[in-house]
C-alpha positions in Angstrom: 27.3 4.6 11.2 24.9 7.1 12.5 25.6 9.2 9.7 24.3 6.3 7.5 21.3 5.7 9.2 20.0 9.5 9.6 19.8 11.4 5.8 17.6 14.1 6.5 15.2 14.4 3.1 15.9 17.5 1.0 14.2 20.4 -0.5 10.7 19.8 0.8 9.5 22.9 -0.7 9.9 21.3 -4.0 6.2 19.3 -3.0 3.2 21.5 -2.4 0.5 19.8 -0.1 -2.2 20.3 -3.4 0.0 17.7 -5.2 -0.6 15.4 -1.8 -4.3 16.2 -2.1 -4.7 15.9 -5.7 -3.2 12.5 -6.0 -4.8 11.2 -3.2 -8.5 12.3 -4.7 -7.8 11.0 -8.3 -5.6 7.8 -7.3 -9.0 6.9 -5.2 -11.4 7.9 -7.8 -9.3 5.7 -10.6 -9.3 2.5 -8.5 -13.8 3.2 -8.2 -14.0 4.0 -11.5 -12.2 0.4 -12.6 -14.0 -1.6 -10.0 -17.0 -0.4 -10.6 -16.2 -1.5 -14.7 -15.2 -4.8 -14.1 -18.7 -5.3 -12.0 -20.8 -3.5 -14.2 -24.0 -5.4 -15.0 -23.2 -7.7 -12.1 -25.7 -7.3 -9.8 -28.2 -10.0 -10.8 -25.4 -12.4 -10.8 -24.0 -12.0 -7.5 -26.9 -11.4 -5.8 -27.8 -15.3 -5.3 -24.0 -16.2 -4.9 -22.6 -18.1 -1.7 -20.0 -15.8 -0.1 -17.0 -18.3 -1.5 -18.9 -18.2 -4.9 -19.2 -14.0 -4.0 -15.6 -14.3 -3.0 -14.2 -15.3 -6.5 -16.0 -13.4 -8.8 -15.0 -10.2 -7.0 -11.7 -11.1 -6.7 -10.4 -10.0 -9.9 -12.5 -6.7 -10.3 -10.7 -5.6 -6.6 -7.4 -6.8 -7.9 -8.5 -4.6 -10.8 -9.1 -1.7 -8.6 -6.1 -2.0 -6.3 -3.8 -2.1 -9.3 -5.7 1.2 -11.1 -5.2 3.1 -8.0 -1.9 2.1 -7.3 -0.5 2.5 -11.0 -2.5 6.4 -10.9 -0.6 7.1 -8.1 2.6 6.2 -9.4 2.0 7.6 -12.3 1.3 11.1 -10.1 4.5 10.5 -8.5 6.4 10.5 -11.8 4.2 13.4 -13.0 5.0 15.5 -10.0 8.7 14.7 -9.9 8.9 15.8 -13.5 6.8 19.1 -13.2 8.2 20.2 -10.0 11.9 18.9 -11.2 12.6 16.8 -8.3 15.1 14.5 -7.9 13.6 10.8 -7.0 16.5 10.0 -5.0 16.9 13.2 -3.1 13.0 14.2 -2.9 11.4 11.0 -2.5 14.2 9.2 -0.3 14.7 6.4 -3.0 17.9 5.3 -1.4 18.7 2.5 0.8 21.1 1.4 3.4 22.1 -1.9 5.0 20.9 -0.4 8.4 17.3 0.0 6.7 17.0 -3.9 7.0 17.1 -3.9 10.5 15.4 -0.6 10.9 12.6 -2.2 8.6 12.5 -5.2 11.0 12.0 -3.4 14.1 9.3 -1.4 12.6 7.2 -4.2 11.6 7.3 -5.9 15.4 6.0 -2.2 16.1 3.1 -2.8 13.3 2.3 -6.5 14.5 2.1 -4.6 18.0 -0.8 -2.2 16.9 -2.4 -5.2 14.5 -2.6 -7.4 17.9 -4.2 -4.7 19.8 -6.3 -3.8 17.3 -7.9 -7.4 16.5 -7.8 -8.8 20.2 -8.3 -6.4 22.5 -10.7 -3.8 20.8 -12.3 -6.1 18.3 -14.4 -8.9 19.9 -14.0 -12.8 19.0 -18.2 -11.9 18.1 -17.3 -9.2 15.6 -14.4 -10.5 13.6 -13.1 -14.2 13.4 -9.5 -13.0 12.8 -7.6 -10.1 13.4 -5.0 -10.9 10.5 -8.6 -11.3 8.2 -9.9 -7.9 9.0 -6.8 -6.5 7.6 -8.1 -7.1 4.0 -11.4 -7.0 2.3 -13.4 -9.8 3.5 -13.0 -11.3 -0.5 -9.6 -12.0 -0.2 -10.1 -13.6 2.8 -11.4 -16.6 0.4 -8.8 -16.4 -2.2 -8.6 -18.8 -5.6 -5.2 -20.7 -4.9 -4.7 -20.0 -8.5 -4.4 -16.2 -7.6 -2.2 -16.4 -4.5 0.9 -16.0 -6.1 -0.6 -13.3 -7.5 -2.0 -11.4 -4.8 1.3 -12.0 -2.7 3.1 -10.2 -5.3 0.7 -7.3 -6.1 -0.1 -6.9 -2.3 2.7 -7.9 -0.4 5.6 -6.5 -2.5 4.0 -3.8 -5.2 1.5 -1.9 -3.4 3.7 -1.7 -0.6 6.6 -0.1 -2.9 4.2 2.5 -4.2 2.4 3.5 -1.4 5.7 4.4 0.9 6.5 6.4 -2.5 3.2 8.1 -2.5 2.2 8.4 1.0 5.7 9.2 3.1 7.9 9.7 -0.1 5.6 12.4 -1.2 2.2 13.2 0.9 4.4 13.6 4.0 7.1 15.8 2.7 4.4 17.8 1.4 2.7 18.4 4.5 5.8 18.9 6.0 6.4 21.9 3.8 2.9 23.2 4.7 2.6 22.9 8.6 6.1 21.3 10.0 7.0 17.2 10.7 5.1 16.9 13.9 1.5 17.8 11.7 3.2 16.1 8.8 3.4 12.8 10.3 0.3 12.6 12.2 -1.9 14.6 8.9 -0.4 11.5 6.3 -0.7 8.7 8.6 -4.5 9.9 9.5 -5.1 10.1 5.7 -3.6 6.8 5.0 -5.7 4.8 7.5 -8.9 5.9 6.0 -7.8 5.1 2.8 -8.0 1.4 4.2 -11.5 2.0 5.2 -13.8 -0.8 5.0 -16.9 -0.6 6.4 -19.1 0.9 8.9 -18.8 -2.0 12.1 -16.1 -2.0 14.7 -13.8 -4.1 12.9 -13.4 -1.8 10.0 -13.2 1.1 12.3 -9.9 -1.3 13.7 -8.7 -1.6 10.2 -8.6 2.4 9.9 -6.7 2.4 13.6 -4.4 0.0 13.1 -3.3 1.4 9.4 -3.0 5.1 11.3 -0.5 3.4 13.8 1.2 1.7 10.8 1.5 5.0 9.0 2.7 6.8 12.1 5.4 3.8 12.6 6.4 4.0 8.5 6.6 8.3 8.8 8.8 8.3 11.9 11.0 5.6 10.4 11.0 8.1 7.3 11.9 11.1 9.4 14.3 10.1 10.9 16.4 8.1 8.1 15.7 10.3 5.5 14.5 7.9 3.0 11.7 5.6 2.2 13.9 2.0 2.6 13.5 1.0 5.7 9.3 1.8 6.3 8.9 -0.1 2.7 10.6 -3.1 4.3 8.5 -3.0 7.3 5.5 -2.4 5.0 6.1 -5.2 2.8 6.6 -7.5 5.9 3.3 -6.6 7.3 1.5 -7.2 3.8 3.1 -10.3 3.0 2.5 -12.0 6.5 -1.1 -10.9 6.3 -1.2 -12.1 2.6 0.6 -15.4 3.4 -1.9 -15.9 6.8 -5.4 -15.3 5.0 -4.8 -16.9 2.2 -2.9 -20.5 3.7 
């Protein structure tokens, strides 16, 4: 049993920490570059719009963003694979066990933890209206019901999938080459809370926290089983709750 829980990842030096750094800088510039598309020549338009009428018509050029980020960095991930011949299964941890279920379970009661701490105790009832809320761009907070469905998919089952590839399947393991698990874990869980920045106020500051602690929680459950399974289910609990809260 233990034996199936714990598969150490192989062959980290297969993933250089430029690869981590190269994706992470592109994926992010490719999700700006299609937002900023979709809302080109907007301005004049939005500018007199209520915040539900705001709400909508950004919707879909965030939606657009998200998915041009998260499709780059899958794409990097398949890129890198190939160039540096890496085996998904064995490089990325692309495997799963029954134990990951559980595993995945625990984690997210960890996640739900920090979120609660985050959104009740350091962020005021003044600042925020909603812990669960500040977990997503204030749009989505006001979400067509026509693109629920949607946005529960993309958010709370795809992104999810991608980022554990990208962020502890790859961006970890390549820190971990560079400067050793301890550093590893704390350097990709650092960088994947600010890539949920948003905004300069003390709830957005709480998002950043709270996604650290999440990455922390998904790179230990990593570590320690060898493969991406059981911090994607965790993950993809997190989102989905969120998604299914803000949007009911």
């Amino acid at each position: 049993m233990a034996e199936a829980v714990r598969q150490p990842l192989l062959e980290p030096h297969r993933l250089r920490v430029r690869d981590a750094i190269n994706g992470l800088l592109l994926s992010s510039v490719a999700g700006l570059i299609v937002t900023g598309w979709r809302l080109w020549g907007e301005n004049d338009r939005l500018a007199g719009m209520t915040d539900a009428e705001f709400a909508e018509a950004t919707f879909g050029p965030e939606v657009w963003g998200l998915g041009a980020a998260a499709l780059f960095q899958l794409f990097w991930i398949f890129w890198i694979g190939v160039s540096r011949n890496a085996d998904p299964i064995r490089h990325f941890g692309l495997r799963f066990e029954s134990a990951d279920v559980l595993l995945g379970v625990a984690g997210y009661v960890l996640v739900f933890g920090a979120s609660w701490v985050a959104f009740n105790w350091i962020v005021s009832d003044s600042e925020t209206d909603s812990g669960v809320e500040s977990q997503v761009p204030g749009s989505l907070a006001n979400v067509p019901e026509r693109y629920v469905l949607a946005l529960i998919l993309i958010v709370g089952v795809a992104v999810p999938f991608i980022e554990e590839v990208f962020f502890r399947g790859m961006v970890l393991r390549a820190l971990e080459r560079g400067f050793g698990t301890v550093l590893a874990i704390v350097g990709s869980s650092v960088v994947f809370g600010l890539a949920h920045f948003r905004g300069f106020d003390t709830a957005g500051y709480a998002v950043i926290g709270f996604a650290t602690v999440a990455g922390l929680v998904f790179a230990a459950l990593t570590v320690y089983t060898g493969r991406i399974a059981a911090s994607t289910i965790a993950h993809m609990l997190n989102n989905t709750i969120v998604m299914l809260l803000v949007t009911s």
